[in-house]
C-alpha positions, 0 to 999 in steps of 0.5 A, a space after each residue: 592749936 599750933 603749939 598744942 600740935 607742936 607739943 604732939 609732934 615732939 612729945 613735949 609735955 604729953 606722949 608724941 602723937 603725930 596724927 594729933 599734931 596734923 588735926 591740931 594742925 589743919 584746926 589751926 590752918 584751917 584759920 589762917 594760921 601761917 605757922 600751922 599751915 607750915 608745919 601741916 604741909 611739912 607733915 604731908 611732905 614726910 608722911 608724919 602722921 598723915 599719908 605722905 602727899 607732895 600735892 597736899 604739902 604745897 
């Protein structure tokens, strides 16, 4: 779900869909996927594709 969330954030391969890319995202990290709860915290610092939250990004 990683890089399905990857491929959303950039647009690679499909049309870029941030929100996409947090649920892919979260799915990933709600599994222990290290990657995925990086790129998901990164997605709450900024505010892509999710309401920006800095307690929610550490």
């Amino acid at each position: 779900m990683c890089n399905l969330g990857l491929c959303y954030e950039q647009g690679e391969g499909l049309e870029q869909d941030a929100s996409k890319a947090v649920e892919c995202y979260l799915q990933a990290a709600q599994q222990g996927h290290p990657p995925a709860q990086t790129n998901l915290a990164v997605c709450y610092l900024h505010g892509s594709g999710v309401g920006q939250d800095f307690s929610a990004a550490r």
